[in-house]
Wavefront OBJ file of the C-alpha trace (Angstrom):
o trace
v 0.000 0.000 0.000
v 1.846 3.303 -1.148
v 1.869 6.148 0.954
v 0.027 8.137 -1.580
v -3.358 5.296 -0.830
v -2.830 5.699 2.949
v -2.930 9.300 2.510
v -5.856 9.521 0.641
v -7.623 6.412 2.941
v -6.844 8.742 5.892
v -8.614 11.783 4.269
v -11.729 10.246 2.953
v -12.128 8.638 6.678
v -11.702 12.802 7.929
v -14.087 13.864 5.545
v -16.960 11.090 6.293
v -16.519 11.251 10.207
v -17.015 15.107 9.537
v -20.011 15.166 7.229
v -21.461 12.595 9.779
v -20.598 14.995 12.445
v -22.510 17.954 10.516
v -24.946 16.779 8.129
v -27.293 15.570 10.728
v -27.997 19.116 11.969
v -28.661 20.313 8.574
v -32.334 20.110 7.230
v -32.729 17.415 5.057
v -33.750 19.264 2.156
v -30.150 20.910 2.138
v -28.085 17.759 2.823
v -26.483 17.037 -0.295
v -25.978 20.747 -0.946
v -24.145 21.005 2.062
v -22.187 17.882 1.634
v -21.089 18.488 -1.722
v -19.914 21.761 -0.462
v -17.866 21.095 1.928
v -16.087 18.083 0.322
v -15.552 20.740 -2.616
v -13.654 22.934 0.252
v -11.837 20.631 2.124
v -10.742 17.498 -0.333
v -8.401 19.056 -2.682
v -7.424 16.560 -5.534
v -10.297 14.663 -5.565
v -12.448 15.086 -8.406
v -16.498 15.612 -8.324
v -16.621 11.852 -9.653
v -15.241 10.870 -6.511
v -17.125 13.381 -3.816
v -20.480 12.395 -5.511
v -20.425 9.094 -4.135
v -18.860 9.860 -1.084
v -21.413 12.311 -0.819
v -23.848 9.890 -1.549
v -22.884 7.421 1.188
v -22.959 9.704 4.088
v -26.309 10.970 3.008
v -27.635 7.330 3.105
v -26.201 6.234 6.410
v -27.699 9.685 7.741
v -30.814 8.231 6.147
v -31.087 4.379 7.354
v -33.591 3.179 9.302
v -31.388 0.812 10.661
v -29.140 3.739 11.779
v -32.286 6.362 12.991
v -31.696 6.278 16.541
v -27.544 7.248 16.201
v -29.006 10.297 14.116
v -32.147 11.391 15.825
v -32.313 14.391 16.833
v -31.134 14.530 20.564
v -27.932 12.597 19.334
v -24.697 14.350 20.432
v -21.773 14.316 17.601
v -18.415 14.911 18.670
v -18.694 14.494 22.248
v -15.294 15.519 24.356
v -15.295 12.638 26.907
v -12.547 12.715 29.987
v -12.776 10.942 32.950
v -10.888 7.969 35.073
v -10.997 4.525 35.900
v -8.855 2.800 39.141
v -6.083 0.117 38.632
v -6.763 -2.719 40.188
v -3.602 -1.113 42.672
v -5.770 1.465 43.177
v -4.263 4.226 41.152
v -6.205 6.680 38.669
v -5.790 5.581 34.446
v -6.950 8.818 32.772
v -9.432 8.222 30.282
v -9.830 10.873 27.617
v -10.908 11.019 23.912
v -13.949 12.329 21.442
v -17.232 10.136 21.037
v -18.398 10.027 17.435
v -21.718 10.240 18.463
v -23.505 9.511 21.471
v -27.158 9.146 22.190
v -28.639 9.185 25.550
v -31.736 8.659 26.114
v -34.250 8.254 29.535
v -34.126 4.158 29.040
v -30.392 3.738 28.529
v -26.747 5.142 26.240
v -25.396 4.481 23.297
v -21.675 5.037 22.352
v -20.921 4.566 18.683
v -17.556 4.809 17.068
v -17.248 5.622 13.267
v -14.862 3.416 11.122
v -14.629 3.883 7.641
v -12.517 0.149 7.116
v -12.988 -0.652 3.742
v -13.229 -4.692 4.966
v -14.846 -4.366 8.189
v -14.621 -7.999 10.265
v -17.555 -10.134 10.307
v -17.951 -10.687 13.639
v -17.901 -8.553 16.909
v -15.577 -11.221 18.155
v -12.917 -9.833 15.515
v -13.665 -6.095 15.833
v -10.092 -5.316 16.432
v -8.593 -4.790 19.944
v -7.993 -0.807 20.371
v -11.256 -0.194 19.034
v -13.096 -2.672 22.099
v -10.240 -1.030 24.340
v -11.595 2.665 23.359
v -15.415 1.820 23.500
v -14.901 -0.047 27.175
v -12.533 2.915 28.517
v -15.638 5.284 27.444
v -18.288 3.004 28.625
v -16.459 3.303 31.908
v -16.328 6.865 32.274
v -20.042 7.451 31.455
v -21.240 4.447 33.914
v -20.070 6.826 36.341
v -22.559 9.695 34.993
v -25.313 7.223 34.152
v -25.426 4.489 36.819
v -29.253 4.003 35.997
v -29.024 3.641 32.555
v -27.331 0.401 30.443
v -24.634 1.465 28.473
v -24.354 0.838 24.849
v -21.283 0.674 22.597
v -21.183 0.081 19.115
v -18.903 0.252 15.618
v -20.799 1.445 12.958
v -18.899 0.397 9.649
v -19.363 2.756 7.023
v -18.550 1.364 3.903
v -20.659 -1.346 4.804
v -22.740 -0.133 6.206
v -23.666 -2.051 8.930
v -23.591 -1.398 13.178
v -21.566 -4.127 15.301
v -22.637 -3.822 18.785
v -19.725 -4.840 21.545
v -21.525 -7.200 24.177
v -21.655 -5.846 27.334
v -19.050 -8.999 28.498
v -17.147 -7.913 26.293
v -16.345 -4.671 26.706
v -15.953 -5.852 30.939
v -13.609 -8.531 29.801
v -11.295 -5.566 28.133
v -11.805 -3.196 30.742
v -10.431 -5.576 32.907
v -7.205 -6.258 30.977
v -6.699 -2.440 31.240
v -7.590 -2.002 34.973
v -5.560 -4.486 35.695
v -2.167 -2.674 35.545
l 1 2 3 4 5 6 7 8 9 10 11 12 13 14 15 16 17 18 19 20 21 22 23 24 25 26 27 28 29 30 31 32 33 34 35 36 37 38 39 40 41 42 43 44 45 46 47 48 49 50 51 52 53 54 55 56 57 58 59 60 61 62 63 64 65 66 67 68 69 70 71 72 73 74 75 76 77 78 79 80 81 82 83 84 85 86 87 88 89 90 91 92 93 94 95 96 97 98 99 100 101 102 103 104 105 106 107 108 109 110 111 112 113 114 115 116 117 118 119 120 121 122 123 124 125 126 127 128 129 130 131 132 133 134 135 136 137 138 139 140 141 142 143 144 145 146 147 148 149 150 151 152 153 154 155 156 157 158 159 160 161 162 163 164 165 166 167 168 169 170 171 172 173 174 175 176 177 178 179 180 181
C-alpha cells in the first residue's frame, strides 16, 4: 500500500466522520448541498466523480432506518469525553478522547464509534482490539454519569454499512485487561 493510498484512505475517513458529524444538523432538504460543499472545500485533488459518491454514502447512512436512533435528533456528535478509571492497585488511568456520536436517552446510552474500514470484520468477536479497548474505557467513564441507565457501545462500519454492537461482556472482559495494571 503506497503512501500516496494511505494518505488519501486517511482523508476520505476525515471527511466522512465530519459530514457525519454535521450533516445531521442540517435540514434534510439541504443535505447534499451542504455535503457536496464542503467536500468541494476541504478534499483538494479529488475530483467531483469521486465526492459524488462519497457524498452519496454519508447521506444514506444519515438516512437508514437501521441507523435512525444514532441520528435522531437529541444525538450528540463529537462528544469531548474525559474521565478515570482505578487500577486494580488502586491508582487513577486517565481516560480521555472524542465520542463520534452519542445518544442518551431516559431508558439507557449508546456510544458509537465511526470506522470507515474498507473490509470491516464479520464478527464482533474480531472487531479489532484498540477499538473494544476505546469503546470499554468510554463506557467506563459514562457508567459513572449514568449508573441508571445500560450502556451501549457500538462500531458502525461505514462502507458497509452495517452497526456491530460490543456485548456488554465484552467490553468488561477488556476493561479488565486495562484495569488491571
Amino acid at each position: 500500500e503506497s503512501q500516496e493510498t494511505r494518505s488519501r484512505a486517511l482523508q476520505r475517513g476525515t471527511l466522512v466522520h465530519r459530514l457525519l458529524q454535521s450533516l445531521p444538523d442540517i435540514p434534510q432538504g439541504r443535505r447534499r448541498d451542504t455535503a457536496l460543499a464542503f467536500l468541494a472545500r476541504n478534499a483538494s485533488g479529488w475530483t467531483e466523480s469521486e465526492l459524488a459518491p462519497l457524498a452519496a454514502l454519508v447521506l444514506a447512512l444519515i438516512a437508514d432506518p437501521k441507523f435512525a436512533a444514532v441520528f435522531a435528533a437529541g444525538s450528540r456528535a463529537e462528544v469531548a469525553i474525559a474521565g478515570r478509571v482505578t487500577t486494580r492497585r488502586g491508582g487513577p488511568a486517565l481516560v480521555s478522547g472524542q465520542i463520534d456520536r452519542l445518544v442518551v436517552t431516559a431508558d439507557a446510552v449508546l456510544i458509537v464509534d465511526f470506522k470507515t474500514n474498507h473490509a470491516p470484520p464479520s464478527k464482533a468477536a474480531d472487531a479489532p482490539q484498540v477499538y473494544v479497548r476505546q469503546l470499554a474505557l468510554y463506557r467506563a467513564v459514562l457508567g459513572k454519569l449514568y449508573p441508571d441507565r445500560p450502556i451501549k457501545a457500538a462500531l458502525l462500519w461505514t462502507e458497509t454499512p452495517e452497526m456491530m454492537e460490543i456485548s456488554g461482556p465484552a467490553l468488561d472482559a477488556e476493561l479488565a485487561t486495562i484495569i488491571s495494571v
